[in-house]
C-alpha positions in Angstrom: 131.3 220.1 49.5 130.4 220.1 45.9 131.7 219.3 42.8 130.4 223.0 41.6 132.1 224.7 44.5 135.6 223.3 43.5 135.3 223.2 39.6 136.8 225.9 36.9 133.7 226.9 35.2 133.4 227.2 31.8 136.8 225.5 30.5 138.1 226.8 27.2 136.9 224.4 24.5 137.7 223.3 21.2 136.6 221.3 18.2 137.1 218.0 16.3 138.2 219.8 13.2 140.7 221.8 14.9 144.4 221.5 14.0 146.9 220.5 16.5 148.8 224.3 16.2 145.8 225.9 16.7 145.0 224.0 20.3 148.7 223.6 21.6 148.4 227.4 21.4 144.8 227.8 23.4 146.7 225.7 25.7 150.0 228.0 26.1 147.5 230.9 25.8 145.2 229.9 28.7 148.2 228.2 30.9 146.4 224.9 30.6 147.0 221.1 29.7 143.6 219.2 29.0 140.6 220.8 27.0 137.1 219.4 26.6 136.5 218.7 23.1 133.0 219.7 21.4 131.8 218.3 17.9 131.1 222.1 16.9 130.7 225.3 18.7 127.0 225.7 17.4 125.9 222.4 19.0 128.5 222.3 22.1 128.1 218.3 22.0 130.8 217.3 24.1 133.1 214.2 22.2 136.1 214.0 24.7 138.8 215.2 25.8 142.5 216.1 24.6 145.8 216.7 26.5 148.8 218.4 25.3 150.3 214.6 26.0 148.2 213.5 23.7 149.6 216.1 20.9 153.4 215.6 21.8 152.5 211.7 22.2 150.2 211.3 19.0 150.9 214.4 17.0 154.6 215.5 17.1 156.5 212.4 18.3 154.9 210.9 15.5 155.9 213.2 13.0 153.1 214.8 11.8 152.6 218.3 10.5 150.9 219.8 13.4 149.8 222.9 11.2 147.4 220.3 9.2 146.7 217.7 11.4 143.2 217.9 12.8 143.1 216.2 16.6 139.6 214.3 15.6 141.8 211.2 15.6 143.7 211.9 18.9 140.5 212.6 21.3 139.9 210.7 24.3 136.6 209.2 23.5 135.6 207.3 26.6 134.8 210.0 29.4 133.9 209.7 32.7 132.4 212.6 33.7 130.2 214.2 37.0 127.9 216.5 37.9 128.1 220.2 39.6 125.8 218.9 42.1 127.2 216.0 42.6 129.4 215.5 46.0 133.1 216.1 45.7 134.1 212.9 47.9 131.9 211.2 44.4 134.2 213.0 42.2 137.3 212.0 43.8 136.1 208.0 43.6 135.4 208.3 39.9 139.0 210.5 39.6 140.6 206.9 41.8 138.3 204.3 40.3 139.4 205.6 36.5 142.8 206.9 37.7 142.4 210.1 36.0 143.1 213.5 36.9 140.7 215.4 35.8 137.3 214.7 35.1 134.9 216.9 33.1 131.6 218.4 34.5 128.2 218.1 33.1 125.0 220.0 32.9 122.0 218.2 32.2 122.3 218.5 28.5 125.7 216.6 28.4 127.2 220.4 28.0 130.6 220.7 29.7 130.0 223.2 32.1 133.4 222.6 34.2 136.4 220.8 34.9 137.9 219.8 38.4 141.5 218.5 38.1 144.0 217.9 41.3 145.0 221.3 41.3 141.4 221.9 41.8 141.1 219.0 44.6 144.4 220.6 46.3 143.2 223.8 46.6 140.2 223.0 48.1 140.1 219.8 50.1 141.2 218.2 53.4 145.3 217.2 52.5 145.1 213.6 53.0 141.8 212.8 51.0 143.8 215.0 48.4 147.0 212.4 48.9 144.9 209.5 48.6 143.4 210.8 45.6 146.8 211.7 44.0 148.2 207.9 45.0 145.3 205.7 43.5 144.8 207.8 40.3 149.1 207.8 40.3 149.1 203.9 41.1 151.2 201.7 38.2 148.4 200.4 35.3 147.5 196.7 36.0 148.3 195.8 32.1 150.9 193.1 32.3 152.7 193.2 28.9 154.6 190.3 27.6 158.1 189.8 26.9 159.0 189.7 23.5 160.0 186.1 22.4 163.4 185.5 22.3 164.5 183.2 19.6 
């Protein structure tokens, strides 16, 4: 199976400059809760990715005025992304390797052309490659954090 026979096609997008308002309501409005990001609609270059985590987590419980905070700051940066070509047992290693859980879809001009998340995988794939999937990308971060210094 493919990555293009799984994906949603054509993801609902917005822009660096946008304001956090304006995409927590594209993401009420389309029932969804990651959007590629694109540096401008006239150039559709991709730049990341945002969650609505990242708005509650960098936006609100910060306290910031979410009708004049633009989310160029709050972007996920460093993507992994696939191809529509591309098999979807590749797409699921990536997803496991970079414990993410969704992964953006490419053309060959870096446009994002799709997005398969586990909802996607679950729909569409044998159960127990989907559980896998699920437990690695779920699986506890590897940062060790030091205890603060007691004096």
């Amino acid at each position: 199976m493919k990555v293009r026979d799984v994906m949603t096609q054509y993801p609902q997008c917005c822009c660096l400059s946008d304001i956090a308002q304006t995409v927590a309501q594209m993401f009420r409005d389309q029932d969804i809760g990651a959007m590629p990001v694109l540096a401008d609609h006239e150039s559709q270059r991709l730049e990341g990715i945002i969650t609505d985590r990242d708005l509650c987590c960098g936006i609100i419980a910060e306290g910031r005025d979410p009708n004049s905070t633009p989310i160029a700051a709050f972007v996920s940066r460093s993507l992994v992304t696939c191809r529509p070509e591309q098999s979807l047992d590749s797409c699921e290693k990536l997803m496991q390797m970079h414990q993410i859980r969704r992964i953006l879809v490419v053309n060959d001009d870096a446009r994002c052309v799709g997005i398969v998340s586990q909802a996607d995988l679950a729909r569409s794939d044998d159960s127990q490659k989907v559980h896998r999937t699920i437990a690695e990308i779920s699986k506890p971060s590897q940062t060790i954090v030091a205890a603060p210094k007691v004096a």
